[in-house]
C-alpha positions as semicolon CSV with decimal commas, in nm:
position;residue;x (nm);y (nm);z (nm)
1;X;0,000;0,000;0,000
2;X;0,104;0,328;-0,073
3;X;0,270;0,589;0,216
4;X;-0,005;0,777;0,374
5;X;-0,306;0,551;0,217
6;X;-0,477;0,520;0,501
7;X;-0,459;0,843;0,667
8;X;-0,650;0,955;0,347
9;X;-0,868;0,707;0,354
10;X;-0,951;0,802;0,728
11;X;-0,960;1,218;0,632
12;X;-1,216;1,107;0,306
13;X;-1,434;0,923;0,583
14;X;-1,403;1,187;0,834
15;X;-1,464;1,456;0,592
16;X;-1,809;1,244;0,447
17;X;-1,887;1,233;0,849
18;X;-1,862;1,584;0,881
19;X;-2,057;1,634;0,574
20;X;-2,324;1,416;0,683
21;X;-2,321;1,632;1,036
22;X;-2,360;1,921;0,877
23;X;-2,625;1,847;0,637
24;X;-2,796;1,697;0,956
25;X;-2,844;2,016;1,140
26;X;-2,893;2,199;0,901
27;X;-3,231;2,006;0,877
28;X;-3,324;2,171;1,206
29;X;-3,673;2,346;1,210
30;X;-3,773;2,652;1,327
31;X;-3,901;2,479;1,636
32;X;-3,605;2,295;1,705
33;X;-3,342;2,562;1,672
34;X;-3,528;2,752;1,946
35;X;-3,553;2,472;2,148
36;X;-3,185;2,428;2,127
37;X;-3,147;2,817;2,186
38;X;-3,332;2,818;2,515
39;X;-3,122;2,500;2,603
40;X;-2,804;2,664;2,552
41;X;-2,941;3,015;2,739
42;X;-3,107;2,812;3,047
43;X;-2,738;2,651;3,061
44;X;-2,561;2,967;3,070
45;X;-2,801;3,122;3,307
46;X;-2,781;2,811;3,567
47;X;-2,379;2,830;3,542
48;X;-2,404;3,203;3,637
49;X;-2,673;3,230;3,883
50;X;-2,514;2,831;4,024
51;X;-2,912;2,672;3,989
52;X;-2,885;2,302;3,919
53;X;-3,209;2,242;3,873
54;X;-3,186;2,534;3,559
55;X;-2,914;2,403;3,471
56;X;-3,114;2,016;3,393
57;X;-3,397;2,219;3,214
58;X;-3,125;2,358;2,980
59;X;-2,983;2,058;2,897
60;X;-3,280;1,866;2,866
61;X;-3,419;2,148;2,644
62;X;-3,085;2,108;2,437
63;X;-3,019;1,746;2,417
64;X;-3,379;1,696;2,271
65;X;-3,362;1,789;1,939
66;X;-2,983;1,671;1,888
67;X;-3,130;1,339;1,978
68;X;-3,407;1,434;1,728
69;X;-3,124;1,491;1,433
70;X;-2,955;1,150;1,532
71;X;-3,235;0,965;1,505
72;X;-3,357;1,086;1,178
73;X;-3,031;1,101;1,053
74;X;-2,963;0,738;1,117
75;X;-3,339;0,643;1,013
76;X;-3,358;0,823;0,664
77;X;-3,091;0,549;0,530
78;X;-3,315;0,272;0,606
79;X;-3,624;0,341;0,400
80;X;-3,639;0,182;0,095
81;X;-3,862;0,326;-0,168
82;X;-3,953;0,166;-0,553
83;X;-4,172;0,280;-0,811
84;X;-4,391;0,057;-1,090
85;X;-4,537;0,177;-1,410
86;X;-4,872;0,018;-1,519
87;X;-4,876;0,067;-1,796
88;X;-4,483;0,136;-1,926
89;X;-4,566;0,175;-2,235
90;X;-4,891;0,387;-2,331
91;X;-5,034;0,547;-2,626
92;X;-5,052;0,943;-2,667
93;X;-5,408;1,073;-2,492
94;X;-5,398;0,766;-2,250
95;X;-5,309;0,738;-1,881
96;X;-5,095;0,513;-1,691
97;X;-5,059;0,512;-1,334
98;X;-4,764;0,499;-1,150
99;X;-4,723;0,323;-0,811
100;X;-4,480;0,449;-0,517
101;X;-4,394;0,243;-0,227
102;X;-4,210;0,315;0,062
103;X;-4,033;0,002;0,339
104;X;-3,928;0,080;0,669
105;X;-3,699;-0,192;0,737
106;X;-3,586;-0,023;1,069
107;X;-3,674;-0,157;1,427
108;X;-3,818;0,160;1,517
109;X;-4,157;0,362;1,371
110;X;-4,076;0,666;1,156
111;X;-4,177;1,027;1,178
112;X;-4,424;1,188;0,943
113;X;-4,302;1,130;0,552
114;X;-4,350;1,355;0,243
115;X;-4,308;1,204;-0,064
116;X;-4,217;1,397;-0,379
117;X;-4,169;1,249;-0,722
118;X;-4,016;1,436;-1,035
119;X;-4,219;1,392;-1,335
120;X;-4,165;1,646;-1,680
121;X;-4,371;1,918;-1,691
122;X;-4,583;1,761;-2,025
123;X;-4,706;1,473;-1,776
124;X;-4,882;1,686;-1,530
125;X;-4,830;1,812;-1,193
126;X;-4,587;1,729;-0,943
127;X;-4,734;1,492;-0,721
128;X;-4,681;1,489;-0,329
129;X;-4,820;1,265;-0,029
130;X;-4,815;1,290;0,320
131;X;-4,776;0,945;0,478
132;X;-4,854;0,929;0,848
133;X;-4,607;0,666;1,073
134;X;-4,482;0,341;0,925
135;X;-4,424;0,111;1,224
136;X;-4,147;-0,097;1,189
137;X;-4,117;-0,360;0,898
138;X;-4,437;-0,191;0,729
139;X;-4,506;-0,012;0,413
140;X;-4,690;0,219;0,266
141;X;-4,820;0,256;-0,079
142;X;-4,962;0,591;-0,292
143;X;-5,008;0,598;-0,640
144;X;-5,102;0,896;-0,917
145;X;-5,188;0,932;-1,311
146;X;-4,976;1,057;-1,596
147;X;-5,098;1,148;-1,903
148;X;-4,953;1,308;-2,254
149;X;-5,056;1,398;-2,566
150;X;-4,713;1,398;-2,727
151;X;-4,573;1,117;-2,792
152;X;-4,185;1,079;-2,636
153;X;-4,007;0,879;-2,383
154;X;-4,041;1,090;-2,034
155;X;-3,820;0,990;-1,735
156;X;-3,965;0,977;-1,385
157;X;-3,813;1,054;-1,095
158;X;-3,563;1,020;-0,896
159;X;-3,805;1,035;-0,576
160;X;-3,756;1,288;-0,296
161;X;-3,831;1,176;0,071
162;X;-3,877;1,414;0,334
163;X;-3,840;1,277;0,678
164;X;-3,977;1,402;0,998
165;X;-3,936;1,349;1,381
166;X;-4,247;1,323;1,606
167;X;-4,143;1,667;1,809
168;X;-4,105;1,847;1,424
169;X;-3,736;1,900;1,547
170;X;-3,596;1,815;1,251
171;X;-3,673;1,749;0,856
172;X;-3,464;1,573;0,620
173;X;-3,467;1,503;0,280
174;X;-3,355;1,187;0,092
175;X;-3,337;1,157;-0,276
176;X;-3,314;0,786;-0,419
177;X;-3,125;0,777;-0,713
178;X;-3,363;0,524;-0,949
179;X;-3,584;0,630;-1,237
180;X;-3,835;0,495;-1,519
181;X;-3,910;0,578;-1,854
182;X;-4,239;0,596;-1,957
183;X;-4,304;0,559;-2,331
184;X;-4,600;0,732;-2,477
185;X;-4,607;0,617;-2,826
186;X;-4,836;0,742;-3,103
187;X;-5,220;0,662;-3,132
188;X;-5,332;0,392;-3,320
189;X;-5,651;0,321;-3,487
190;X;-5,820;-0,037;-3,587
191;X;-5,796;-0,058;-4,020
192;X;-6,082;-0,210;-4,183
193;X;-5,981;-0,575;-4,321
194;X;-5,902;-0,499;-4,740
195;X;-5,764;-0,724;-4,995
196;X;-5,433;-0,596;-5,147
197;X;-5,197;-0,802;-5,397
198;X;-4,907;-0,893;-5,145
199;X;-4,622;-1,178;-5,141
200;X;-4,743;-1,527;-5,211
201;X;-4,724;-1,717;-4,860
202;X;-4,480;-1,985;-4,969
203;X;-4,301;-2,248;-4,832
204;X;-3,879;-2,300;-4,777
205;X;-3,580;-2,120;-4,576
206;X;-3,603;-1,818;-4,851
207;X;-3,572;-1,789;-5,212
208;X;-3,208;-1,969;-5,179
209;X;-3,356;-2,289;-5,057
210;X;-3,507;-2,456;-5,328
211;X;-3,344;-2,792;-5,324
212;X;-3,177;-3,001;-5,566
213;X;-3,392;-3,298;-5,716
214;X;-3,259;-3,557;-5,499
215;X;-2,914;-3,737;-5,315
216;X;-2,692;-3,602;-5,023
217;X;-2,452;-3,459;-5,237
218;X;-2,745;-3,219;-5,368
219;X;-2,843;-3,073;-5,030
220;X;-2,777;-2,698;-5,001
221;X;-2,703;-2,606;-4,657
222;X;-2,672;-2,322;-4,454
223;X;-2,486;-2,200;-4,157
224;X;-2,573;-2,306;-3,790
225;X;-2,785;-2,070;-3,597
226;X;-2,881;-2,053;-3,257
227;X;-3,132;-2,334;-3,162
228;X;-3,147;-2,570;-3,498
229;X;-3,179;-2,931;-3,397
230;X;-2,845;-3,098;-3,383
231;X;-2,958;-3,398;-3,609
232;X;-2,981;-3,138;-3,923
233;X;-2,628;-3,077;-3,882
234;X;-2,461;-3,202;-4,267
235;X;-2,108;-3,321;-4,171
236;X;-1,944;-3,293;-4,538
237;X;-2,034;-2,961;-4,570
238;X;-1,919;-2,870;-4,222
239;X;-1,556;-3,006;-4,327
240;X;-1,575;-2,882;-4,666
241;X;-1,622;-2,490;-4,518
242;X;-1,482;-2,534;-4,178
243;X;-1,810;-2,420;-3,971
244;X;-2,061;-2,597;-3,887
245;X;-2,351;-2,647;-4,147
246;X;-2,702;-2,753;-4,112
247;X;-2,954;-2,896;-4,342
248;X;-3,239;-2,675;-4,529
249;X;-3,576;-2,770;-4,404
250;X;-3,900;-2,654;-4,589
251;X;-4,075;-2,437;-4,347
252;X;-4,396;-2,232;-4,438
253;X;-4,287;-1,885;-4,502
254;X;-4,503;-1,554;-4,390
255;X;-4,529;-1,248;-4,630
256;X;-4,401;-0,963;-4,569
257;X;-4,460;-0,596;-4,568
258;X;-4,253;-0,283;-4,535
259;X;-4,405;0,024;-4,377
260;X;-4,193;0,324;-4,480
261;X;-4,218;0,691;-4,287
262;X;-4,073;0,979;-4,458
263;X;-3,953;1,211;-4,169
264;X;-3,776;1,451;-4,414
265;X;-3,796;1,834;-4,290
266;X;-3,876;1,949;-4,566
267;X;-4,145;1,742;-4,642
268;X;-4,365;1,843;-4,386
269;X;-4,518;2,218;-4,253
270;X;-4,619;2,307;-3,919
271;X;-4,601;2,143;-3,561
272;X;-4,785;1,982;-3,295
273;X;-5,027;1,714;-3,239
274;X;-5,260;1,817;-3,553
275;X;-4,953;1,855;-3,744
276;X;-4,907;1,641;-4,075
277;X;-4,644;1,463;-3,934
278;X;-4,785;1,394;-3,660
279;X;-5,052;1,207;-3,875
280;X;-4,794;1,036;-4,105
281;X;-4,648;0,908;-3,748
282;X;-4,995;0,783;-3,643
283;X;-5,068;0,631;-3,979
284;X;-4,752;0,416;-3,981
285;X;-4,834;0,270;-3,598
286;X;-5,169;0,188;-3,690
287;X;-5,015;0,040;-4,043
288;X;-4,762;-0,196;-3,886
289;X;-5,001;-0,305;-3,545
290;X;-5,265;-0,417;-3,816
291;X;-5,024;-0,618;-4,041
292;X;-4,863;-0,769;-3,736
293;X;-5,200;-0,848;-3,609
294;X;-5,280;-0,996;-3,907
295;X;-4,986;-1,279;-3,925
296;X;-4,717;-1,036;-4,131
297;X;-4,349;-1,015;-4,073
298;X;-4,339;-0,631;-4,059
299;X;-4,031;-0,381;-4,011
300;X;-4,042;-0,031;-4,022
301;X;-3,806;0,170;-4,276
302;X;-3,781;0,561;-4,288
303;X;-3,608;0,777;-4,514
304;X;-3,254;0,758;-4,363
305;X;-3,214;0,388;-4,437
306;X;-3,295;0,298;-4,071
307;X;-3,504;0,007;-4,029
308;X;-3,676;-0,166;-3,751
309;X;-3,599;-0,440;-3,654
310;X;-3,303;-0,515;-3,800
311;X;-3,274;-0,748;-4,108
312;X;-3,233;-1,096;-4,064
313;X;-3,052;-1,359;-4,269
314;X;-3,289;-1,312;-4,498
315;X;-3,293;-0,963;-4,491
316;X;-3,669;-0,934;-4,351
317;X;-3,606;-0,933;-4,002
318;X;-3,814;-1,247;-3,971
319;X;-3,634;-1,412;-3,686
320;X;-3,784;-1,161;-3,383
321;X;-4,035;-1,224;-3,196
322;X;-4,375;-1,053;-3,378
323;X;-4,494;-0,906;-3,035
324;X;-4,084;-0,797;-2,963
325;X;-4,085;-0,645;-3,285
326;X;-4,372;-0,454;-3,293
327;X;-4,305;-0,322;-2,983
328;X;-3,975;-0,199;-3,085
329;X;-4,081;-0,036;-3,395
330;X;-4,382;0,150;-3,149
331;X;-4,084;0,251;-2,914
332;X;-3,911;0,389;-3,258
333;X;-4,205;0,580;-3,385
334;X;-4,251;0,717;-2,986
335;X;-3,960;0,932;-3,059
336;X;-3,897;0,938;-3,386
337;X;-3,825;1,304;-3,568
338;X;-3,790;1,482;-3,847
339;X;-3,462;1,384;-4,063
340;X;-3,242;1,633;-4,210
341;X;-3,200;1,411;-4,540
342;X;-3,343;1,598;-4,821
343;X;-3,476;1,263;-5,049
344;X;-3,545;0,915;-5,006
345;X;-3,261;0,738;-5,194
346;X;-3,123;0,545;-4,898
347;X;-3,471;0,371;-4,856
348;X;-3,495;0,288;-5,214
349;X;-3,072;0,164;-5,103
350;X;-3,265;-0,078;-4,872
351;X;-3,570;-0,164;-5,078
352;X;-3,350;-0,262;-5,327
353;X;-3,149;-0,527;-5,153
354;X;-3,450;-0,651;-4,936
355;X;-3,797;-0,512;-5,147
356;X;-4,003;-0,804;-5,167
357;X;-4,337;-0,810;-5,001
358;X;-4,575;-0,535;-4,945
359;X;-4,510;-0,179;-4,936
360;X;-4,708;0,100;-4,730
361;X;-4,558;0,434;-4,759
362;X;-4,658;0,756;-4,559
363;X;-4,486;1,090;-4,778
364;X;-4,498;1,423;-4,713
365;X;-4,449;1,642;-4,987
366;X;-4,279;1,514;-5,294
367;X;-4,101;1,698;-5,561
368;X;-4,007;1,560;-5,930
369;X;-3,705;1,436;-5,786
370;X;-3,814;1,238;-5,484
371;X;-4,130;1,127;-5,720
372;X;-3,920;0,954;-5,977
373;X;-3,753;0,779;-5,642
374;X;-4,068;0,697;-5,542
375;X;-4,173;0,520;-5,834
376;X;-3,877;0,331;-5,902
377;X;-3,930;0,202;-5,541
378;X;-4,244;0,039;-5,666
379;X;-4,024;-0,215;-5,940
380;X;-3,887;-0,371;-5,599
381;X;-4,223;-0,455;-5,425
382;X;-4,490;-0,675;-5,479
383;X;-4,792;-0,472;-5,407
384;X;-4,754;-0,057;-5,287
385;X;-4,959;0,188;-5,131
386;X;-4,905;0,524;-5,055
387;X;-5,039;0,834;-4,865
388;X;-4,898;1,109;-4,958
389;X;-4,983;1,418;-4,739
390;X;-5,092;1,708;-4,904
391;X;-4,993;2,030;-4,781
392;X;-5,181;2,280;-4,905
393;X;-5,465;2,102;-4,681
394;X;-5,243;2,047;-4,426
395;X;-5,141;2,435;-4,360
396;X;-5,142;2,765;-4,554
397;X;-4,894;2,865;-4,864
398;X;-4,882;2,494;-4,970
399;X;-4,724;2,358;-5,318
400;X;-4,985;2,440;-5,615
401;X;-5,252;2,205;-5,664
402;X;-5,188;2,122;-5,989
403;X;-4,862;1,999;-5,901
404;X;-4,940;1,810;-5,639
405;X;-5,190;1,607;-5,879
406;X;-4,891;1,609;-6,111
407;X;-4,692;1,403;-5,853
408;X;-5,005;1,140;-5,779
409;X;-5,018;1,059;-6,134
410;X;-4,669;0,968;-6,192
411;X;-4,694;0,747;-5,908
412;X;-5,020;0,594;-6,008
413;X;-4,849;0,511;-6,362
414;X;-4,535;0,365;-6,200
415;X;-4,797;0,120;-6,000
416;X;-4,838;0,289;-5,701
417;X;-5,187;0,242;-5,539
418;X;-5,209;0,640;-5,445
419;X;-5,419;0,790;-5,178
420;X;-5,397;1,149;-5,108
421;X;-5,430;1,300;-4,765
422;X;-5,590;1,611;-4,643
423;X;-5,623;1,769;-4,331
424;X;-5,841;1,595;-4,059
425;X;-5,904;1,278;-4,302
426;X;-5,969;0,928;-4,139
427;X;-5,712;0,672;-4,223
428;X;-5,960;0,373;-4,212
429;X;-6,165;0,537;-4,409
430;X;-5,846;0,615;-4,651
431;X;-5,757;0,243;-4,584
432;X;-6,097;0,120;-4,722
433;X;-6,055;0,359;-5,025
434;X;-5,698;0,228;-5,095
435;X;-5,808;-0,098;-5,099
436;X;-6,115;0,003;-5,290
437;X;-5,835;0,134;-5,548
438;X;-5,628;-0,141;-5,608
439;X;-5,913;-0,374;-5,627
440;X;-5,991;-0,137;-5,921
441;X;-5,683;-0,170;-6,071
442;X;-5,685;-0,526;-6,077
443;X;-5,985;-0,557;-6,233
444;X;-5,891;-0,320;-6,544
445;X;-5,548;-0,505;-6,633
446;X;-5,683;-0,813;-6,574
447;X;-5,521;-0,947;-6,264
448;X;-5,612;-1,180;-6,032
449;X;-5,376;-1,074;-5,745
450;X;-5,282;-1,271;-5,419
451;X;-5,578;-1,409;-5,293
452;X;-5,430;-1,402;-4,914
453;X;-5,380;-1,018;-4,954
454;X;-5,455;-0,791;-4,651
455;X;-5,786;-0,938;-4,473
């Protein structure tokens, strides 16, 4: 050990001691400092005028609410306090409710306790609770509501105890150091079942797997992955690479779909929770918790190239969990914001290496440029649909009308089942026309589409 070590170690205790001493009388009340006061005047009185019996009123006086600060002092370190969100994950408009508890795990009753908790101003008001004596071993438990209408992830906490002695000698406060997030994600609303051309459920590992026509020296394999059966395992091939290599199995195959947000800045006008983009947000929830619901292997894909969840081995993203990945993609949208990116060419990037399935696309305003992006996004889907926001419903000084129309077209000629959206329109009502749309569309080219389509 180093010279002088310890006697640093000792001053660094000494000094937290001193701290702690400090901060404890500091917690004296109005009531106690006069008590000690009069303690400390009866005292000096007695010694001068020589009365004993003055002189134990003093220190009696005195001695009480030191013995008040000790106490509390020692007690505020053994009251445990936890909070529980129900729920921890809410949609914008709704409430959750947030429970407190508080443990004395002490051998002796505590004082009068004020509870504080820290919430951001968008939640609501502070809450506080005055909880009366908690004999030893007991608990107590409060609870109180939260509610936004923007969506966000809001930390609460930490949670501020305020301790008090029986007399009202003394007040301390305790802070505990844990917090919670609560995640208010956007609203979603329940889509009427349509019929949309989509990707033909199938059956195999991908489009890779189709097997040879028969012997052992025909099997395709593919690398080992976390939980395949052991038996599968194809011992040439796992000499011949040097890993070990499993057997293809046929396995039915879920379609797919893509729901892509466009967050550009300059695709949207105005703010708030009637904003456009606020809608496009809301639109893409209640987009992906309907195809999930409905047995698809959704991500989520915005303009920046980021998609949720991740791609797979297959570049879908199929292996999570469909409840895990929908509730990451809601935790995405919850805070998602607008991009600085001024087109959508690392989407189509993405689309283009993993596009197959069906497309739902929320735009905001689209020039030529980002239009012909648009449409060639369409060649590397098997079914699209888009809402495109229009903005000269959505706010004042929007693009020309005529140009807007302009846009729709070209997308509608590319293959693009269009919808346009104005301000305060329905989306299951826009769903129903969309589907109303293609069903059109399939009737005047002759198609019979994918008869498991969206239902």
């Amino acid at each position: 050990m180093a010279p002088g070590g310890p006697a640093a170690g000792s001053g660094w205790a000494n000094d937290e001691e001193r701290r702690g001493a400090r901060a404890a009388l500091s917690g004296l009340t109005t009531r106690g400092r006069s008590f000690l006061a009069a303690g400390v005047a009866a005292a000096l009185c007695a010694y001068v005028l020589g009365q004993a019996d003055l002189l134990r009123v003093g220190l009696l006086l005195a001695v009480l609410p030191l013995i008040c600060v000790v106490v509390l002092y020692r007690t505020r370190y053994r009251v445990a306090g936890s909070r529980r969100l129900s729920p921890s994950r809410v949609p914008a408009g709704s409430e959750a409710r947030v429970h407190l508890r508080m443990d004395n795990v002490t051998r002796l009753p505590t004082g009068l306790l004020m509870l504080q908790d820290h919430v951001p101003y968008v939640l609501g008001p502070r809450p506080r609770f005055v909880l009366d004596r908690v004999e030893p071993g007991g608990r107590r438990e409060v609870s109180y509501r939260v509610r936004s209408d923007l969506r966000g992830r809001y930390p609460l906490g930490p949670l501020q105890l305020r301790l008090s002695d029986p007399f009202g000698m003394c007040e301390l406060t305790r802070s505990f150091s844990a917090f919670d997030l609560l995640t208010v994600i956007p609203r979603t609303e329940p889509l009427p079942p349509v019929r949309l051309a989509g990707e033909a459920a199938g059956h195999g590992d991908g489009r890779q797997s189709a097997l040879a026509l028969a012997g052992d020296d025909d099997v395709i394999p593919r690398g080992y992955r976390h939980g395949d059966d052991l038996r599968r395992v194809h011992w040439r091939s796992t000499a011949r690479h040097g890993e070990l290599m499993v057997r293809r199995e046929e396995q039915p195959r879920r379609a797919r779909c893509t729901v892509l947000l466009d967050t550009r800045r300059t695709a949207y006008q105005g703010s708030g929770p009637d904003s456009a983009f606020e809608w496009a947000v809301s639109g893409a929830a209640s987009a992906l918790v309907h195809m999930v619901e409905r047995g698809f292997t959704v991500r989520l894909l915005t303009d920046t190239g980021a998609s949720v969840p991740g791609a797979g081995a297959d570049g879908s993203g199929a292996g999570q969990d469909s409840a895990e990945s929908a509730g990451l993609m809601m935790d995405t949208l919850a805070v998602v914001d607008h991009s600085d990116g001024a087109g959508l060419s690392r989407a189509f990037d993405v689309l283009r290496g993993t596009g197959e399935g069906l497309l739902v696309a929320f735009f905001g305003d689209l020039d030529e440029e980002q239009t012909a992006v648009a449409a060639r996004m369409r060649q590397r889907t098997g079914a699209a649909v888009a809402f495109v926001l229009d903005s000269s419903g959505w706010s004042q000084g929007g693009r020309d009308g005529d140009e807007a129309a302009t846009r729709l077209r070209q997308l509608r000629e590319s293959g693009w089942t269009v919808v346009a959206v104005e301000s305060g329109a329905s989306l299951p009502e826009l769903w129903r026309q969309a589907g109303h749309q293609h069903a059109e569309s399939t009737v005047a080219s002759g198609s019979t589409g994918f008869s498991g389509g969206w239902s």
